[in-house]
C-alpha angles and dihedrals in degrees: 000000000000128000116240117234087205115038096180148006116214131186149173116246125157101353079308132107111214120197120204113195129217118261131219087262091048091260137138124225103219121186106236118188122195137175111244122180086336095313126095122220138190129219132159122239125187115243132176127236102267084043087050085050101046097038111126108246090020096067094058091050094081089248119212135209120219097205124206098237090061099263122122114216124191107224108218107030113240090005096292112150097175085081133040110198123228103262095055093048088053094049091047094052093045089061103047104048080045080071105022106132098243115218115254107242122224120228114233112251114240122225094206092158100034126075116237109226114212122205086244085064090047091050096057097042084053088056094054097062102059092079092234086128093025083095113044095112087083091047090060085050091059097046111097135176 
């Protein structure tokens, strides 16, 4: 199991600091509320941490991250959130491609029995066929010493 770089989130909505902790794939689970057919209604969605950061209501809320080595760091310095310095978007790129899903590769398949034609072999095939050296027999008739 990997170690997370960021264990938690944590910000300050409504006179209230929230903490989002960090899940087994790296993710945060964030509340999101939204009106639907004049009820609101609350369900929870898995971010990552740059989607945490730059989450509408999230980024002017002075979020925190909860490091793993014990250290707190305030994401936008003074409270900012037109610019994101450069640590905090380390730290927030180190975490996500910790847990980024990597693409399966697929091995080439090997033609081991079969012979690869090339357009090149195509071409002169192609070439052949024209009859233009169908008929050399009667060139090398004509040819004396």
């Amino acid at each position: 199991m990997k170690s997370p770089i960021i264990k938690a989130i944590s910000f300050f909505f409504k006179d209230e600091r929230i903490i989002l902790n960090c899940r087994a794939d790296g993710r945060f689970r964030v509340p999101v509320t939204r009106k639907k057919d004049s009820k609101l209604s609350t369900r929870r969605e898995n971010l990552t941490a740059r989607q945490v950061v730059n989450h509408q209501i999230i980024k002017y809320c002075d979020p925190t991250f909860y490091l793993a080595a014990g250290d707190k760091l305030r994401v936008f310095l003074g409270g900012d959130s037109s610019y994101l310095p450069a640590a905090a978007d380390g730290i927030i790129g180190k975490h996500d491609n910790l847990y980024k899903k990597k693409k399966k590769q697929i091995p080439p398949t090997l033609n081991l029995g079969k012979k690869r034609s090339t357009s090149l072999d195509n071409s002169y095939q192609d070439y052949m066929q024209t009859g233009l050296f169908r008929d050399w027999g009667h060139y090398d008739d004509d040819y004396e010493d």
